[in-house]
C-alpha positions as CSV (number, residue, x, y, z in Angstrom):
1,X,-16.8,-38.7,-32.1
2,X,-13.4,-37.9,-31.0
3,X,-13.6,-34.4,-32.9
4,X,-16.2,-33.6,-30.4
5,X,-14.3,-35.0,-27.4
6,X,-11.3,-32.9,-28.5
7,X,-13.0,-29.3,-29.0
8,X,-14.8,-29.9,-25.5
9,X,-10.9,-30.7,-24.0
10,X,-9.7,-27.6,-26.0
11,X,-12.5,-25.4,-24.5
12,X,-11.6,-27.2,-21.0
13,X,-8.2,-26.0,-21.5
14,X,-9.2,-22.5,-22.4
15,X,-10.7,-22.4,-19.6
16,X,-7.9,-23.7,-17.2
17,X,-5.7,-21.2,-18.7
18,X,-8.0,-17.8,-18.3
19,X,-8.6,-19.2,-14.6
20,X,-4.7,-19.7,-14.2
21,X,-4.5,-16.2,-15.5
22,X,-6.9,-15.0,-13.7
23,X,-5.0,-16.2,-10.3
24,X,-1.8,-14.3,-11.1
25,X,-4.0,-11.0,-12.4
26,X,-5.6,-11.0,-8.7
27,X,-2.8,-11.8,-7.1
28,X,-0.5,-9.1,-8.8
29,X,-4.1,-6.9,-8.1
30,X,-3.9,-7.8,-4.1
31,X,-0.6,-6.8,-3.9
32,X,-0.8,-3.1,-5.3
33,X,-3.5,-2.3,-3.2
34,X,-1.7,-3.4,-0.3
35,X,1.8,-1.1,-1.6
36,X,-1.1,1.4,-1.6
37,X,-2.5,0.5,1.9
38,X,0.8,1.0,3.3
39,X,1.4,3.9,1.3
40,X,-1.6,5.9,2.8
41,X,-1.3,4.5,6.6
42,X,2.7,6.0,6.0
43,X,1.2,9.5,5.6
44,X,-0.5,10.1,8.7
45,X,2.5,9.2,10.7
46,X,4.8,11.1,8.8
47,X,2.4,14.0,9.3
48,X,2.6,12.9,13.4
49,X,6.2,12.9,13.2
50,X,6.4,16.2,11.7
51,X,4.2,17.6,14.3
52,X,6.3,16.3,17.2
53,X,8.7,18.0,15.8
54,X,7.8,20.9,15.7
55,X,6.3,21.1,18.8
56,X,10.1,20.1,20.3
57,X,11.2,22.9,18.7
58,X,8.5,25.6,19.6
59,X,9.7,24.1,23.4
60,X,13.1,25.0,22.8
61,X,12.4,28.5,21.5
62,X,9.6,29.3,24.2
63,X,12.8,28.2,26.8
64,X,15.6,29.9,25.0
65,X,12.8,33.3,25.3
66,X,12.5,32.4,29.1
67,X,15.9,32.1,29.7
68,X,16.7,35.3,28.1
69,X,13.8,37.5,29.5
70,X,15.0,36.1,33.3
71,X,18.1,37.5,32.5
């Protein structure tokens, strides 16, 4: 009798640990994708930035060319 209350606790306890494991491997899961999430919404601003940029400077030419044409 207690040989088959002790393989049902052992199997209770398997259990417990693969769901304990289980926790951390999703956890450890959420978090990448969410490094990747911010990874990927990074991009398109740096891309924005960039073009700001550049337009600034195509400004700054187009007035150094008008203020050498005027004189």
């Amino acid at each position: 009798m207690n040989i088959h209350l002790e393989k049902l606790l052992e199997k209770a306890n398997k259990k417990k640990k693969i769901l304990f494991h289980m926790a951390y491997h999703y956890m450890t899961r959420n978090k990448i994708c969410n490094i990747r999430i911010r990874k990927l919404k990074a991009r398109p601003r740096k891309a924005l930035r960039r073009k700001k940029e550049k337009n600034k400077l195509e400004i700054l030419a187009d007035a150094s060319l008008a203020h050498q044409s005027s004189a």
